[in-house]
C-alpha positions in Angstrom: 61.7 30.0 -68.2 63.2 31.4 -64.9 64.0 35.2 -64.5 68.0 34.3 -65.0 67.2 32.1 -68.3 65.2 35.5 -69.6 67.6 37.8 -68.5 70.6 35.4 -70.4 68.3 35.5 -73.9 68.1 39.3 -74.0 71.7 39.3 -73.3 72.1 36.3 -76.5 69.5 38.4 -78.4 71.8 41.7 -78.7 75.1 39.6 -78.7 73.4 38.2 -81.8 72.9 40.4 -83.9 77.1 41.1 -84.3 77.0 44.0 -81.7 80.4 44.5 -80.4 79.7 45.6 -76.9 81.1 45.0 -73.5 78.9 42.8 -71.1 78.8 45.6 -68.8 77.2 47.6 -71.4 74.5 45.2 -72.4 73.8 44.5 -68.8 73.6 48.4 -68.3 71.6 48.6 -71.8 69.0 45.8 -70.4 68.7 47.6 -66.9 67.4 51.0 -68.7 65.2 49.6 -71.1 63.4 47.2 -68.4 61.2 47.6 -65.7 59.6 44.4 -65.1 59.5 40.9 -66.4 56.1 39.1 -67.2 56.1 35.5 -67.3 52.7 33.0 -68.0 52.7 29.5 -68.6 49.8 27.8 -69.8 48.0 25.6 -67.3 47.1 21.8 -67.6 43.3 23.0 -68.4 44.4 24.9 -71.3 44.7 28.6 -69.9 47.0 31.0 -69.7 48.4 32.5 -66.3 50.7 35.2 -65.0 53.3 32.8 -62.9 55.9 35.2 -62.4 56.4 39.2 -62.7 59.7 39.6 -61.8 61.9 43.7 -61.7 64.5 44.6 -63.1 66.2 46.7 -60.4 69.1 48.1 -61.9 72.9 47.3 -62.1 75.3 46.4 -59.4 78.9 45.0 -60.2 78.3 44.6 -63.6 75.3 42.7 -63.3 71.8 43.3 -63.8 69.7 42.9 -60.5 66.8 40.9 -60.2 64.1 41.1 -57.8 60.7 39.4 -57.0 58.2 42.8 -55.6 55.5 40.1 -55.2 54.5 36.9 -54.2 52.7 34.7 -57.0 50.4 32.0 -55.7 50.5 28.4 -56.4 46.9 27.4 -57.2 46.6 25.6 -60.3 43.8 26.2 -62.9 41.4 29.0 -63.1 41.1 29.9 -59.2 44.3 31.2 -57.7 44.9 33.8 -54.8 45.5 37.1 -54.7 48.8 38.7 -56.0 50.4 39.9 -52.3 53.2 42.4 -52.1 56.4 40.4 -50.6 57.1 42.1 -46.7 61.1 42.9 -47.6 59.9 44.6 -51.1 60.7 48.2 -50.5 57.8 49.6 -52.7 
């Protein structure tokens, strides 16, 4: 799943359950009660590894803002690189 897909099922999850709330609100709602994003796959060899950590940087214009603080690397399988902060991440 990419970081928009998991942003759209929270926002399926609490329209759901018969909550009858504003978009802005669950947007707002998400933005508070999430810091950051996990994401693993499982790889061709049977393990499991981070692919993407993506953060929930607040609201703007009604949305929820999404950011990626770090680069993930591409390697396949057991050996991979070393997580590296992105340059134009501001923390």
């Amino acid at each position: 799943m990419t970081r928009t897909v998991t942003k759209c099922v929270l926002e399926m999850m609490s329209l759901s359950r018969g909550l009858m709330l504003p978009l802005w609100a669950i947007h707002k709602q998400i933005a508070a009660a999430i810091d950051l994003i996990v994401q693993h796959d499982q790889l061709t060899d049977g393990t499991h590894k981070i692919t993407r950590i993506t953060e929930c940087a607040g609201v703007e214009n009604d949305r929820v803002v999404l950011s990626r603080p770090v680069r993930v690397p591409a390697a396949e399988g057991r050996r991979g690189g070393n997580w590296r902060r992105r340059p134009d991440s501001n923390r």
